[in-house]
C-alpha positions, 0 to 999 in steps of 0.5 A: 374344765374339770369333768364333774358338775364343779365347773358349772357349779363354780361359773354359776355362782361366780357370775351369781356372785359378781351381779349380787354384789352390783344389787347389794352395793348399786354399782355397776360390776362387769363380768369378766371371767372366762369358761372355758373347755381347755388351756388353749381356748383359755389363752385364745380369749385372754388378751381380747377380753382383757382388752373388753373388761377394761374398756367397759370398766373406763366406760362403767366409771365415766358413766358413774361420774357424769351421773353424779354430776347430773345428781348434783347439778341437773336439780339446779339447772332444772330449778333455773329453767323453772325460774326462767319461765 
């Protein structure tokens, strides 16, 4: 952590920026980046939220793709239950 207010600012408009592409394009975008204080805290999170950004990316994906599916296929199963009655 540097000892002006460029650290806040940078973590501010990184975070600002990550969820500003997510509305712009409609994608789910995770935020992964680290604030830390020192090195060490720095190596400490490294590996546990490696691990956790890339499981909700796998999670963000299927997501995605049940969802098209249910874009795609929900209109006609619900057509074929209206059909039904």
């Amino acid at each position: 952590r540097g000892e002006t207010y460029h650290f806040e600012l940078v973590s501010n408009e990184s975070g600002a920026g990550i969820t500003r592409v997510g509305l712009d394009f409609n994608v789910p975008i995770a935020n992964g980046i680290l604030t830390v204080d020192t090195d060490a805290q720095a190596h400490a999170r490294t590996r546990e939220k490696g691990r956790d950004c890339a499981r909700a990316a796998v999670e963000m994906a299927n997501l995605v793709v049940a969802l098209d599916s249910l874009r795609e296929h929900g209109a006609e199963d619900a057509e074929d239950e209206e059909d039904d009655e």
